[in-house]
MIDRENDO-540308 format. One record per residue (C-alpha): x, z, y. Coordinates in pm, whole numbers, padded with zeros to 5 digits, always signed. Layout:
N
XZY...
This chain:
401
-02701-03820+00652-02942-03884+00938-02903-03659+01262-03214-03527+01203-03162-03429+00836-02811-03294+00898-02977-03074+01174-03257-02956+00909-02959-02897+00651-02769-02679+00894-03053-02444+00952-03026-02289+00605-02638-02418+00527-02270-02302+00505-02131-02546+00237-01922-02392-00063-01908-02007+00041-01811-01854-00271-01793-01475-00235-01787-01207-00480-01691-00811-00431-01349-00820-00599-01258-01129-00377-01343-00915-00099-00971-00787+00057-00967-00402+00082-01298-00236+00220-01368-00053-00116-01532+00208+00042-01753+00043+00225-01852-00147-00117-01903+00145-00255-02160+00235-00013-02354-00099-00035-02365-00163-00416-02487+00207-00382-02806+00116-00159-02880-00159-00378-02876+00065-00713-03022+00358-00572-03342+00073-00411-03245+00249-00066-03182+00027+00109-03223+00035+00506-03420-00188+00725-03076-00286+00959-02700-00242+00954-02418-00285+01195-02141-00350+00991-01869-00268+01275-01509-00272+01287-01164-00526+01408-01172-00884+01369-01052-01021+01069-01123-00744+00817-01420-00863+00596-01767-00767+00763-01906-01153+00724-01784-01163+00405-01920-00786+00288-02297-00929+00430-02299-01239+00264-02203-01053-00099-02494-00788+00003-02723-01093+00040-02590-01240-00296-02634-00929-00510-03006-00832-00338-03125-01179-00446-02963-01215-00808-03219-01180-01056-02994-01095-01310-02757-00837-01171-02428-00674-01373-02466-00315-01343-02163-00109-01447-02051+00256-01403-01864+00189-01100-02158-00025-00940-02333-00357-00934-02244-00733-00945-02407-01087-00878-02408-01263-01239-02280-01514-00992-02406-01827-01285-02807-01823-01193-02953-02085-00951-02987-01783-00669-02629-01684-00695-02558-02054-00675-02747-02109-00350-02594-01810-00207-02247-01915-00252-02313-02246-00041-02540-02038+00193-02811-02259+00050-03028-01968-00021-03369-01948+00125-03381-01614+00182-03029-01564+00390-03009-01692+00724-02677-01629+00905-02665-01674+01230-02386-01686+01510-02356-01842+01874-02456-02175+01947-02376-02412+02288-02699-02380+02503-02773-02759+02369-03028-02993+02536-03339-02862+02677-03695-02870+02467-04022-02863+02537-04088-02641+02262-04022-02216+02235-04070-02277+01845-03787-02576+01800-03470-02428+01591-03205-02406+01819-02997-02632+01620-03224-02874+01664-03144-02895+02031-02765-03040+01934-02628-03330+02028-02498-03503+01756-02139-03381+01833-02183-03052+01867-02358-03085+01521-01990-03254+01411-01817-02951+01531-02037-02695+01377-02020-02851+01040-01643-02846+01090-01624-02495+01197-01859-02428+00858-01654-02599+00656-01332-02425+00775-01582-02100+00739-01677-02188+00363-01297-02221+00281-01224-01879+00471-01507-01668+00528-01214-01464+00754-01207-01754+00951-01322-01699+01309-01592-01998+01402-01510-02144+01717-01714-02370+01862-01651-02518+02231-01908-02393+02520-02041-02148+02250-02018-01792+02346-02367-01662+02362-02674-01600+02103-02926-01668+02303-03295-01584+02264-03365-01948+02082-03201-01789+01798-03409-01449+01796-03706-01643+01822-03605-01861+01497-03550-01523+01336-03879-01360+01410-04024-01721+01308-03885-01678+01001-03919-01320+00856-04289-01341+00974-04340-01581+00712-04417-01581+00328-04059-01597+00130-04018-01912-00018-03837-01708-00326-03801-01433-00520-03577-01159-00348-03468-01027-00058-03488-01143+00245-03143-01087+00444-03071-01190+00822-02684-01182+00936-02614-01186+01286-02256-01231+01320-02077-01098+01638-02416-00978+01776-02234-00840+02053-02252-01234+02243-02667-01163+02194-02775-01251+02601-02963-00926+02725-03280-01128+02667-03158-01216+02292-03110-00852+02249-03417-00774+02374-03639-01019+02192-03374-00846+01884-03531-00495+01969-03899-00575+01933-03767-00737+01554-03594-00427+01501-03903-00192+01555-04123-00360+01347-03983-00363+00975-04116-00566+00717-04124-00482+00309-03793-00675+00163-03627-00775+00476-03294-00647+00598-03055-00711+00906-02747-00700+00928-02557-00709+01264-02183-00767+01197-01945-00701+01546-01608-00615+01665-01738-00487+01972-01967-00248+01842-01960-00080+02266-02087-00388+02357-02419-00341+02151-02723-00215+02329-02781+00164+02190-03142+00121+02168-03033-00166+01835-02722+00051+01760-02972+00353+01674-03216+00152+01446-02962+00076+01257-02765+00260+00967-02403+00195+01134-02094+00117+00818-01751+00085+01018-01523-00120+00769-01150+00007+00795-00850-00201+00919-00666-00326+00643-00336-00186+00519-00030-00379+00518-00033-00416+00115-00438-00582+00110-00270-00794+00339-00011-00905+00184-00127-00939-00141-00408-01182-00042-00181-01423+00151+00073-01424-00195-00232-01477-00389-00462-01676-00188-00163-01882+00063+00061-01927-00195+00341-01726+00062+00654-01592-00078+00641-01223-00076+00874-01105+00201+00737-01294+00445+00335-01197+00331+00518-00869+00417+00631-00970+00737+00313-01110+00848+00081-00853+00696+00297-00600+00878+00275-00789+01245-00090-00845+01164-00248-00469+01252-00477-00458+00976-00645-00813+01066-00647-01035+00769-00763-01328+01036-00527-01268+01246-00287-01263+00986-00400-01630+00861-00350-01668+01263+00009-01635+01257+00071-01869+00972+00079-02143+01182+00379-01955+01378+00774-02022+01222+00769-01610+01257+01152-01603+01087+01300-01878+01326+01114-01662+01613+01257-01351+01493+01643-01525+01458+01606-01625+01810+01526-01261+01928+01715-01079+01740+02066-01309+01846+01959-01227+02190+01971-00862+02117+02297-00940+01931+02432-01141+02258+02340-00886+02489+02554-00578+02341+02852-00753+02329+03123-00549+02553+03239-00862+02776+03158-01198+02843+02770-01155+02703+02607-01286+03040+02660-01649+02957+02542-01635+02626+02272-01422+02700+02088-01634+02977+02166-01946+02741+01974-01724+02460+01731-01631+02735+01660-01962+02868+01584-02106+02539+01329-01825+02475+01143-01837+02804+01202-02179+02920+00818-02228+02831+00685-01942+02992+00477-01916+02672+00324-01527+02730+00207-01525+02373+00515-01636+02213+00717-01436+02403+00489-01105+02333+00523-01216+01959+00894-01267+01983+00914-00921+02110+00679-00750+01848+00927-00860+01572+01194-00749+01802+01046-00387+01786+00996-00411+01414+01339-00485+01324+01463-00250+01536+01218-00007+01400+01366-00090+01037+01715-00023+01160+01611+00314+01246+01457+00366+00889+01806+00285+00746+01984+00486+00972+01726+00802+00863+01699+00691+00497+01970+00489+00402+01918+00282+00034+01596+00446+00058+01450+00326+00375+01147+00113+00373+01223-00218+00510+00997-00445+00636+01217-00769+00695+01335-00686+00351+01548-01064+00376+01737-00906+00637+01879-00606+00498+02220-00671+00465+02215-00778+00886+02004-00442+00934+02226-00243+00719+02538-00395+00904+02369-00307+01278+02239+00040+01238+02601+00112+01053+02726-00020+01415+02496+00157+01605+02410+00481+01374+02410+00720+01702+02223+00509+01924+01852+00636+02041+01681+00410+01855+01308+00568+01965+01417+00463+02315+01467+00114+02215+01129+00107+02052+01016+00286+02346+01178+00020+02603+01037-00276+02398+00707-00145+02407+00746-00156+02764+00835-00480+02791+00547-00586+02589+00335-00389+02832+00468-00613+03130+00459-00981+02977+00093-00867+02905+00046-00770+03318+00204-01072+03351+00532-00940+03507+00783-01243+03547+00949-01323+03232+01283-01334+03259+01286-00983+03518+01106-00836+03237+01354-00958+02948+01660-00908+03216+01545-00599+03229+01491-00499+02837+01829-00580+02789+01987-00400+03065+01806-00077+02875+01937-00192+02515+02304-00240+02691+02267+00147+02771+02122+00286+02481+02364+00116+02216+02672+00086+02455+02588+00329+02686+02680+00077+02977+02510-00147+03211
């Protein structure tokens, strides 16, 4: 394609996006809700889909836009469903549909003449490279966050391409439906501009603002719009999808989903991580530190190894699976055969630790790990701040310095 007519195709495209409710993890209430507005032809002017990164609010607009366009429709008792075979429902899985623009932040791009040019017309033809990319990785995981260097703002060239466009006649039967993902990077005089679209509604046109910083919002948009918070997802949405969608073996889905906080991005995040040969690691540094004598050697060879990057991140991670598996050998200790075990592949090691350590305070281990976490993120030097984890663990299992 030529620059110019890969510039025109990205004004209207997001190649292969194939959404449908059920593929939709979790969020069943707010689905509820939506298919709802569309049966009961109350539908508002604007929503602010809000809620954590990672947890479906693209995803829920784009299926809105899909079922308000379908001509065809499959209404059930339990709610309504794109036909997902007619040409409409075909353009609106590749985001080739006339009548849905989605829209997220752009670099500033080179300077025009013009206040009407699409901003996307003022790329260079790299930054049109890495868009497509970031759309493509977007099309194949619409819980994909798109990241696109020197892009951090929506600036008022955007707004004004919005305005441009729901001012004019639809080229197609349907709804009209404008996403603004993360609206929250909107500049002050995006938002504005936003405001003055906001107050004057038009027949068969909706917005939808999608953020996870829904404090970040002016109030004056927040307020003209009907405001759907979409729930963090539990452990088991999680860990179903990534079985089902990452082909990834069961007890480690559970593993992630549980280190994920109810992210599903962020759990896709962490599959790039070896989270069990980060977990060993930690956990035989635990192991190291409580034995009774001649532990220091071992444990600054253990420690070395797991600082000897100064990598904050992976040793905050390292630590959050530290605190889980300590957290499940305080389930076995409560529960026994019964507990709920999150590193289910390393029950018989939990079993055989909290049988070793059945009267230890195991809430002030949490506690003391949590702690720790607290300092790498203040940036608190590394090793003082692991030196000094384990002098707490050495007390609380041992009951010795």
């Amino acid at each position: 394609l030529s620059s110019t007519k890969t510039k025109a195709t990205l004004s209207f495209t997001l190649h292969n996006f194939i959404m449908a409710w059920n593929t939709i993890i979790g969020q069943q209430r707010v689905k509820k809700i939506l298919q709802r507005a569309i049966t009961e032809q109350k539908i508002p002017h604007g929503y602010c889909f809000w809620g954590m990164e990672g947890v479906g609010k693209d995803a829920l607009a784009l299926e809105f836009a899909k079922t308000v366009n379908c001509p065809s429709p499959i209404e059930t008792e339990n709610g309504i469903e794109a036909c997902d075979n007619c040409k409409s429902c075909t353009q609106a899985n590749k985001l080739e549909h006339p009548n849905i623009k989605f829209v997220f932040s752009l670099p500033a791009g080179k300077s025009a003449d013009s206040r009407d040019d699409s901003p996307i017309f003022r790329m260079t033809d790299d930054q049109i490279k890495v868009i497509q990319e970031q759309l493509q990785l977007k099309s194949e995981n619409p819980y994909h966050n798109i990241t696109i260097p020197n892009a951090s703002q929506i600036r008022i060239s955007s707004i004004r391409d919005i305005k441009k466009s729901v001012t004019m006649s639809a080229h197609q039967q349907g709804r009209r439906v404008v996403i603004i993902s993360e609206a929250d990077e909107m500049t002050t005089e995006a938002a504005n501009a936003f405001l003055k679209t906001l107050e004057e509604p038009h027949d068969e046109i909706t917005l939808i603002l999608t953020t996870a910083r829904h404090d970040s919002l002016p109030q004056t948009i927040v307020s003209r719009c009907q405001q759907i918070y979409c729930d963090a997802l539990t452990d088991e949405d999680i860990a179903s999808a990534l079985t089902e969608r990452m082909s990834i073996l069961s007890d480690e889905a559970r593993l992630i989903s549980s280190f994920a906080q109810g992210s599903y991005s962020r759990a896709c995040d962490f599959l790039d991580e070896n989270m069990r040969s980060m977990r060993h690691e930690v956990v035989d540094l635990l192991r190291a530190s409580l034995k009774r004598t001649f532990y220091r050697v071992d444990v600054l060879s253990h420690l070395d190894k797991m600082t000897g990057e100064k990598d904050r991140t992976r040793v905050e991670m390292m630590l959050m699976l530290l605190m889980m598996w300590i957290r499940d050998c305080y389930a076995f200790t409560v529960a026994r055969n019964d507990a709920p075990i999150i590193n289910i592949d390393q029950r018989e090691t939990i079993e055989k630790f909290a049988n070793a350590f059945s009267e230890a305070d195991y809430n002030a281990a949490i506690i003391a790990v949590e702690n720790a976490i607290s300092n790498i993120r203040r940036n608190v030097h590394i090793q003082l701040t692991m030196i000094t984890l384990l002098i707490s663990c050495r007390k609380i299992f041992l009951g010795m310095n």
